[in-house]
C-alpha positions as CSV (number, residue, x, y, z in Angstrom):
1,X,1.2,-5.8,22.2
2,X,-1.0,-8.0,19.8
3,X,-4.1,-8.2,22.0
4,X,-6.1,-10.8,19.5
5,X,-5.0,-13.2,16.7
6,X,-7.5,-14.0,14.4
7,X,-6.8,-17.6,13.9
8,X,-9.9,-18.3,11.8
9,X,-9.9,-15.4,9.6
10,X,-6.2,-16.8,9.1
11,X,-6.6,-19.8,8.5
12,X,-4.7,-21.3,11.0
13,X,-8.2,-22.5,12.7
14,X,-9.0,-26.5,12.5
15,X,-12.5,-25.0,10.7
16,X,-11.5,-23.3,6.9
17,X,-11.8,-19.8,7.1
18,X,-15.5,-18.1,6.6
19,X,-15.6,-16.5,3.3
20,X,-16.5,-12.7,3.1
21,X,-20.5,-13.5,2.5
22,X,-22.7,-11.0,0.4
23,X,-23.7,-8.5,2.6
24,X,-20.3,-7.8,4.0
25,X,-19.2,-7.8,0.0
26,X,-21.9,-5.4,-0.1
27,X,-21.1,-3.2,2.3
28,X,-17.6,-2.9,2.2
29,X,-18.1,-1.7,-1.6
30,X,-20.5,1.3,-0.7
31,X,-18.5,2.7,2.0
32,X,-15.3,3.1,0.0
33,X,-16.4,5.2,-3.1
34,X,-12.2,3.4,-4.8
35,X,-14.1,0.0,-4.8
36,X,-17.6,0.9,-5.8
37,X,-16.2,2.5,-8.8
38,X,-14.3,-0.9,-9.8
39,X,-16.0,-2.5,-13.0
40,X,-18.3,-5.7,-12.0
41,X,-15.8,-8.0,-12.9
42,X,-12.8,-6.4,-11.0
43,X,-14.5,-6.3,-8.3
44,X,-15.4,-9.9,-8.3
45,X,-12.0,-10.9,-9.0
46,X,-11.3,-8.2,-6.0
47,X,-13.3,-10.4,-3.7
48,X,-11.9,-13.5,-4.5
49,X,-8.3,-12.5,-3.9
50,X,-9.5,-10.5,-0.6
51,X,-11.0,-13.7,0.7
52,X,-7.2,-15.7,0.1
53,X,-5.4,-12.9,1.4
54,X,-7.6,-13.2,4.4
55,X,-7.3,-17.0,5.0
56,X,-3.2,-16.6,4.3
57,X,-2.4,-13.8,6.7
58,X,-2.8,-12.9,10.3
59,X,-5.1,-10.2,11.4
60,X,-4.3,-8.5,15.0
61,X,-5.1,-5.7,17.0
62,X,-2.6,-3.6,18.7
63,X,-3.6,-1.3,22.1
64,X,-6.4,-3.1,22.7
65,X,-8.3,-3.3,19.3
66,X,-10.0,-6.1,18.3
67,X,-10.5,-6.1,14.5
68,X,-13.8,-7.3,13.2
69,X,-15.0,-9.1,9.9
70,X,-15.4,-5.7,8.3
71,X,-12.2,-4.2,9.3
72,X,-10.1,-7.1,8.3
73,X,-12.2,-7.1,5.0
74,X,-12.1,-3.4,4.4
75,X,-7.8,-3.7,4.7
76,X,-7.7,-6.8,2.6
77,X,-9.6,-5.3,-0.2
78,X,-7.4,-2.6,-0.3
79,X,-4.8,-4.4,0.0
80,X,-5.1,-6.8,-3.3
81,X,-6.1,-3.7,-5.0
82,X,-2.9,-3.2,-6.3
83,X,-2.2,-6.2,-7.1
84,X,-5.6,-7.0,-8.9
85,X,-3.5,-7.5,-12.3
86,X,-0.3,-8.9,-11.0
87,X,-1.6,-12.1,-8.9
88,X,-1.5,-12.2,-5.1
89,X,2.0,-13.8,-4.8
90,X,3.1,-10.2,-5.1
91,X,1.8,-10.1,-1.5
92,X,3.5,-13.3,-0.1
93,X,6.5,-11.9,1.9
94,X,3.4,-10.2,4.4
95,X,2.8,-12.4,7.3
96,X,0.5,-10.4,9.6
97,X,-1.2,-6.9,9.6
98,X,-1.2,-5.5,12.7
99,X,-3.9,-2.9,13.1
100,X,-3.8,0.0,16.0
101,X,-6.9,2.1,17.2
102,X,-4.4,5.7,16.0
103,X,-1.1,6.6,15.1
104,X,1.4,4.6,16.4
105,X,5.1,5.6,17.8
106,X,8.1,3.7,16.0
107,X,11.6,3.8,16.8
108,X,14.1,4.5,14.1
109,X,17.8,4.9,14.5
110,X,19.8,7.1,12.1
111,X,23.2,7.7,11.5
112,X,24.8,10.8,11.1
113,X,27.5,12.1,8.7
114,X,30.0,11.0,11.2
115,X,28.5,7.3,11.7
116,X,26.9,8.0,14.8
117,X,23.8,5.9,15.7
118,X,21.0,8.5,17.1
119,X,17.6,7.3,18.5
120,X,14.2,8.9,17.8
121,X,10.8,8.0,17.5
122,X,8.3,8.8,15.1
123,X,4.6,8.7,14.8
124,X,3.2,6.9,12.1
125,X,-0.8,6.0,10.3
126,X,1.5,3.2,8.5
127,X,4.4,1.1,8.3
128,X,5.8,-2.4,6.2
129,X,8.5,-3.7,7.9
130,X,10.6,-6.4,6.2
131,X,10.0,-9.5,7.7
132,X,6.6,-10.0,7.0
133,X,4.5,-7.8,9.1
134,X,2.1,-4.7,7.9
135,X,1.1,-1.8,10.3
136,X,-2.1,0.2,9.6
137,X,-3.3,3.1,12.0
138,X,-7.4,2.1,11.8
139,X,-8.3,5.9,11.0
140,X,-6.0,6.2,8.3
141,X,-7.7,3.3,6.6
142,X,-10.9,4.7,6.8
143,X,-9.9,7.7,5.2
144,X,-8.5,5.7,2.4
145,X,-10.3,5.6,-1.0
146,X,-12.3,8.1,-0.9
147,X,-10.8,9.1,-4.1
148,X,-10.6,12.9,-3.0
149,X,-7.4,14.0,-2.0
150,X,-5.5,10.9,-3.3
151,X,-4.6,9.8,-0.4
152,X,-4.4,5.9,0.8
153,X,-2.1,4.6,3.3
154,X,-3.1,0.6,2.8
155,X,-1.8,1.4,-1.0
156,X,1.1,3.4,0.1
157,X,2.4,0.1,2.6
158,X,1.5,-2.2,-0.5
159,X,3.5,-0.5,-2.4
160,X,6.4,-0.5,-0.3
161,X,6.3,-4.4,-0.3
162,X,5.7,-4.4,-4.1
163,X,9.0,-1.9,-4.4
164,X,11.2,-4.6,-2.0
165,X,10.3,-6.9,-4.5
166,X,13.9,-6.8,-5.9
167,X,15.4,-7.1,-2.8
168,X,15.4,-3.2,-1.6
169,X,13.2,-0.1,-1.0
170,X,14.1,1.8,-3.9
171,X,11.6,3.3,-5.7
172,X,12.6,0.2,-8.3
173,X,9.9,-2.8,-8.1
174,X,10.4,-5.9,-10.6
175,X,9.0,-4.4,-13.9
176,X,7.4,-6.5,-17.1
177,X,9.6,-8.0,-19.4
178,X,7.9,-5.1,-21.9
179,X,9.1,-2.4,-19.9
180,X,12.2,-0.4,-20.2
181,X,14.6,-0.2,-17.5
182,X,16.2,2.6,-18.4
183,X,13.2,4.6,-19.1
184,X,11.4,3.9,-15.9
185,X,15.0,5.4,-14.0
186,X,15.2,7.7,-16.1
187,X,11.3,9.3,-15.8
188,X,11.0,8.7,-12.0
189,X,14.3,10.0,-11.4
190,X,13.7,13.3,-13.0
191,X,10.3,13.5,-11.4
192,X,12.1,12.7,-8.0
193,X,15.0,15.6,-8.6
194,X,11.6,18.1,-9.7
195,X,10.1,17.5,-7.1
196,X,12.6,18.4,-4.4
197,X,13.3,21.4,-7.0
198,X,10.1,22.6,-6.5
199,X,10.2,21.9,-2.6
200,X,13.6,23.5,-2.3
201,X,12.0,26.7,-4.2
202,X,9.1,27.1,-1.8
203,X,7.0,25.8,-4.6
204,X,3.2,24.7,-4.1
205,X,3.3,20.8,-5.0
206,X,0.6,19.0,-6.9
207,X,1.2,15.7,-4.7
208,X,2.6,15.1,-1.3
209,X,5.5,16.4,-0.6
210,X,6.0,13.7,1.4
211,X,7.1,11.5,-1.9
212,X,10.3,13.9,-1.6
213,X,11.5,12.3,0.9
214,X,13.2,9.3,-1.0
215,X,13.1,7.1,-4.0
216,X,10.9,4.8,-1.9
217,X,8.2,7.2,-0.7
218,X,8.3,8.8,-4.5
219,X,7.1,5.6,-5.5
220,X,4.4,4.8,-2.6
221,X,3.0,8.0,-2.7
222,X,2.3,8.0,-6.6
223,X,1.4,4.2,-6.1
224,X,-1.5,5.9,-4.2
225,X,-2.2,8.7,-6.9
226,X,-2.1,6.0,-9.3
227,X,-5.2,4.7,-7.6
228,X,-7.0,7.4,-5.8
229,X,-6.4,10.5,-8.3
230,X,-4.7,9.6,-11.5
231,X,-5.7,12.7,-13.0
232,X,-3.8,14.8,-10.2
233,X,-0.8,12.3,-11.0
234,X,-1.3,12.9,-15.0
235,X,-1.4,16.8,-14.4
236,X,1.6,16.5,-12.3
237,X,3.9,13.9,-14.0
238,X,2.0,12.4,-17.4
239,X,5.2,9.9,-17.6
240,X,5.0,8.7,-14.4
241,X,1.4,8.1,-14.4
242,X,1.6,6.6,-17.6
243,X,4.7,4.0,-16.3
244,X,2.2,3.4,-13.3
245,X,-0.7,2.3,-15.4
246,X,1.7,-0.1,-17.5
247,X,2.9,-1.6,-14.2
248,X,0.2,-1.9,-11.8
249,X,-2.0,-3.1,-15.2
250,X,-0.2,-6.8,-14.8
251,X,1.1,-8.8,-18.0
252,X,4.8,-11.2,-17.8
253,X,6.9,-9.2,-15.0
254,X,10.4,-10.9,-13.7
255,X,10.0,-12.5,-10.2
């Protein structure tokens, strides 16, 4: 399946890895509007953790692609984004990002009510599976941060790595020592259950309903809001988004 491992860009090449030079900085800021409107010195610090993420994980290409310099930089950018604030160990249970040319098909099984195991596949843009490896349609990352209709599927699988940080996909990630427990169940929870109210009712959402699906998603798909549109995400759930800002804005957080 993996067509290409790139061993340099991994740093598992006898040579250190290259680092992201300047005019691949450059250009990677001005084609993604999320990273061109960083501050100059979060985007420096951006660059730096981009270039370790690079040299610590594996890059390859599924169906035939072969990811380039840019792509692998564009991904890894996006990647540390959330983590800008928390520090890149955040991002040390991913092992490989495996990058298809378009939605991929995934087998998941469910059980039913009775315990019966049923097959079925599903087409995915995105996908962090818990040992290690990351899955990113290539289209879906290009359509990510272009700050429009808050929509970014590298920060939704980030997410979903930060969230198994305490051992589960939840919609519960390891929280600062300063933050309340209780409150942040209590806020996300009630945003969770209005959501599906307003789904149930035939309501028009204000995010994807897609975050209705489960704890988890609630959490990956505001992750992305956070990011993307926090004004959407403050119109729609001001507690939320203000829980989000205090989280993904780093400080002393339990490991």
């Amino acid at each position: 399946m993996f067509e290409k491992i790139f061993a340099i860009l991994s740093g598992e090449d006898d040579e250190p890895a290259e680092l992201i030079d300047d005019e691949l900085w450059l250009s990677t800021l001005q084609s993604v509007p999320l990273l061109t409107a960083l501050a100059a010195d979060k985007q420096h610090r951006l660059r730096v953790l981009s270039e370790r993420f690079i040299q610590d994980k594996q890059f390859c290409g599924g169906d035939g692609l072969e990811p380039d310099r840019a792509m692998i930089t564009r991904i890894a950018t996006l990647a540390c984004l959330p983590v800008l604030e928390l520090g890149l160990a955040w991002l040390a249970p991913i092992r490989e990002i495996v990058i298809y040319p378009a939605p991929f098909l995934v087998r998941h099984d469910h059980p039913d009510e009775f315990g019966i195991v049923h097959e079925g596949y599903e087409t995915l843009s995105g996908e962090a599976w818990d040992h290690g490896t990351l899955v990113l349609a290539w289209p879906d990352v290009l359509e990510s941060g272009g700050m429009d209709e808050g929509h970014n599927v590298v920060i939704h699988e980030i997410a979903h790595v930060l969230d198994n940080g305490n051992g589960a996909f939840n919609g519960f990630p390891p929280l600062h020592r300063s933050m309340d427990i209780a409150e942040w169940t209590r806020e996300f929870t009630a945003a969770y259950e209005s959501l599906n109210r307003q789904l149930d009712r035939g309501d028009a959402t204000l995010i994807d309903p897609y975050a209705a699906t489960a704890p988890t998603e609630f959490f990956a798909v505001t992750s992305e809001y956070h990011f993307e549109r926090p004004d959407i995400l403050a119109q729609a759930y001001p507690q939320v988004a203000r829980l989000m800002a205090d989280f993904y804005g780093g400080g002393n957080i339990d490991l």
